[in-house]
C-alpha positions in Angstrom: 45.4 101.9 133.7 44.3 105.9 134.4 47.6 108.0 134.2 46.6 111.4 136.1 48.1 114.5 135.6 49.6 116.3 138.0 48.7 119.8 138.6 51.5 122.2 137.4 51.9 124.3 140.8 52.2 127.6 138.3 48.9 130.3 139.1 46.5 130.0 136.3 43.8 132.5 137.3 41.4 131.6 135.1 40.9 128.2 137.6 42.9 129.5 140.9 41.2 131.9 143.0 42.3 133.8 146.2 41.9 130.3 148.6 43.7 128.6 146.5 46.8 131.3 146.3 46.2 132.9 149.3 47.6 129.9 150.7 51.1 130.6 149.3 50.9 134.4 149.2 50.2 134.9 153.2 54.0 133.9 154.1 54.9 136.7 151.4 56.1 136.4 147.5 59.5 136.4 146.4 60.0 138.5 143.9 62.8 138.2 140.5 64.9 140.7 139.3 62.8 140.6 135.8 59.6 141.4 137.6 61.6 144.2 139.3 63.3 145.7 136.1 59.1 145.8 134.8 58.6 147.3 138.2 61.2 150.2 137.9 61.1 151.1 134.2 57.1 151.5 134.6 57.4 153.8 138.0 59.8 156.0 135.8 57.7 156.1 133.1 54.9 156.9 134.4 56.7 159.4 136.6 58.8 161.5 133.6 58.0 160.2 130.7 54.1 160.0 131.6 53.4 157.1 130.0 53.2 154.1 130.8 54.4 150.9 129.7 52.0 147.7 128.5 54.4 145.5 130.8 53.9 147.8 134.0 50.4 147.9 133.6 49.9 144.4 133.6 52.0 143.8 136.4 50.0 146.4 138.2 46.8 144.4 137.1 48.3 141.1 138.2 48.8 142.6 141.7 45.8 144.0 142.2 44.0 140.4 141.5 46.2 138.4 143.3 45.5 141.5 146.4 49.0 142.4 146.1 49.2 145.7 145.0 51.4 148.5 146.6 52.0 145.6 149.0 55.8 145.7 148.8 56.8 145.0 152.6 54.7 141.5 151.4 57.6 141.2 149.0 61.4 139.5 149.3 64.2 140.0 148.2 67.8 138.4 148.4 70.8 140.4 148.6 71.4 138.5 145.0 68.4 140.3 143.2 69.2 143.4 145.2 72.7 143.5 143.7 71.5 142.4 140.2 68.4 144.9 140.4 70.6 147.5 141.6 73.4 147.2 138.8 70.5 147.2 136.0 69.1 150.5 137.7 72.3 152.1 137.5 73.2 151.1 134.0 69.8 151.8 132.7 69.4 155.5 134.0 72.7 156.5 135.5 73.0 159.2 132.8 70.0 161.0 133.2 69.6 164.1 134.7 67.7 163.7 137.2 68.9 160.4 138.5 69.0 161.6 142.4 65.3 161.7 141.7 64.9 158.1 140.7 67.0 156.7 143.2 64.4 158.7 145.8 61.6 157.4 143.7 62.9 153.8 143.6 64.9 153.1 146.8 61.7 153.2 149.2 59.9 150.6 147.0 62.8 148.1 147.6 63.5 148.8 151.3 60.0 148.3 152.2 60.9 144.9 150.7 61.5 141.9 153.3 64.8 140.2 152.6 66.7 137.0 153.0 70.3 137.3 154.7 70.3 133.2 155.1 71.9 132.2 151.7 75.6 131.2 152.5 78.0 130.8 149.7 78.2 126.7 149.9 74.5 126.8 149.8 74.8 128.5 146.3 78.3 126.7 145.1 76.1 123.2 145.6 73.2 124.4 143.5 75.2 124.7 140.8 74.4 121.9 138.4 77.4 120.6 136.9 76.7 118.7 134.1 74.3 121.7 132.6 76.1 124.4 134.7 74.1 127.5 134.4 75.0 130.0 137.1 72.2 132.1 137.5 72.8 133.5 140.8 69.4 135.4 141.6 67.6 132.4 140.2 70.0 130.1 142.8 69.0 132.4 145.5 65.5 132.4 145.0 65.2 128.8 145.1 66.8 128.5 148.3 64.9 131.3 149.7 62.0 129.1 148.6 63.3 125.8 149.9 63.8 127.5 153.6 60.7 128.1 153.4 59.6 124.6 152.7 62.2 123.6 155.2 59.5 125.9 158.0 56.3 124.0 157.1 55.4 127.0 154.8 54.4 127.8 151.7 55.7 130.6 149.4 55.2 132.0 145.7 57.6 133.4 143.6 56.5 136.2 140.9 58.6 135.7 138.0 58.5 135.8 134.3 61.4 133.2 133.9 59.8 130.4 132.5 62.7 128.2 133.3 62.7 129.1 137.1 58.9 128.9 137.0 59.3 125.2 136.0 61.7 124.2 137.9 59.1 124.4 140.6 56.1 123.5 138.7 55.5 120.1 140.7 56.4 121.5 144.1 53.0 121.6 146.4 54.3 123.9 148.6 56.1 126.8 146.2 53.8 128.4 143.7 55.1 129.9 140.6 53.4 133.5 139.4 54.2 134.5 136.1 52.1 137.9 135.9 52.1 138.2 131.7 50.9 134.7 131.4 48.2 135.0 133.7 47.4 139.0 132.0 47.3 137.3 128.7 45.0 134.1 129.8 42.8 136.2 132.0 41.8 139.0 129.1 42.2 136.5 126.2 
């Protein structure tokens, strides 16, 4: 008896091409604070510091394959990674001197960002798995921003570098997980 494999729903782009992900990226791709945090520190880099990170640029590389790039209104957010992306910007450069400036340099990129107001607190107090309880609220809202859109009849991606949450979803046909580093690393490698 044949055992066959079941394709991992995670973007390799050394087999998936733009059909293939198109597919999930034309409803939009929801995007993780981790990816954001790259996002951020590389825009203020490159800005002030002028130079730019190895993280940022493949990020940057990643969108521009995936057709992606500077395509933020294409990009969601929940109020969850708002809150958590918000909180890291402030900690992270709250002290420097020109701060007013990065929060004009920064704010636009995440307003242009579609967003998720659907998440209701029972929705997230019932994800919560008991038995292994990791309370991960970002990560609990981007699944259920994910599963409303299976809910629709429609398929999403994620872009994330969490390799737990890109598992979790890893045998889902309708939710495809976009880890840009892995897919930097495969494609020049």
């Amino acid at each position: 008896m044949e055992i066959m494999e079941q394709e991992q729903m995670i973007l390799d782009l050394r087999k998936h091409k733009s059909d293939y992900f198109g597919q999930f990226t034309k409803n939009g791709v929801i995007i993780d604070t981790c990816v954001l945090r790259v996002l951020i520190d590389g825009t203020i880099q490159s800005q002030f510091r002028k130079k730019t990170p190895n993280d940022f640029n493949y990020l940057l590389d990643f969108l521009e394959l995936i057709k992606m790039k500077n395509q933020w209104s294409k990009f969601f957010i929940t109020p969850h990674i708002l809150t958590e992306t918000c909180r890291y910007f402030r900690d992270e450069y709250k002290d420097w001197a020109n701060f007013h400036e990065l929060v004009a340099l920064i704010i636009p990129i995440l307003d242009s960002m579609g967003e998720s107001n659907e998440i209701k607190k029972a929705e997230v107090l019932n994800s919560i798995d008991f038995v292994k309880p990791i309370i991960e609220i970002g990560d609990i809202s981007i699944c259920l921003m994910a599963n409303d859109f299976v809910k629709n009849n429609k398929k999403i991606a994620f872009l994330s570098i969490d390799g737990g949450l890109n598992g979790k979803y890893a045998a889902d046909k309708n939710v495809l997980a976009m880890d840009f580093r892995q897919n930097i690393f495969n494609y020049i490698g």
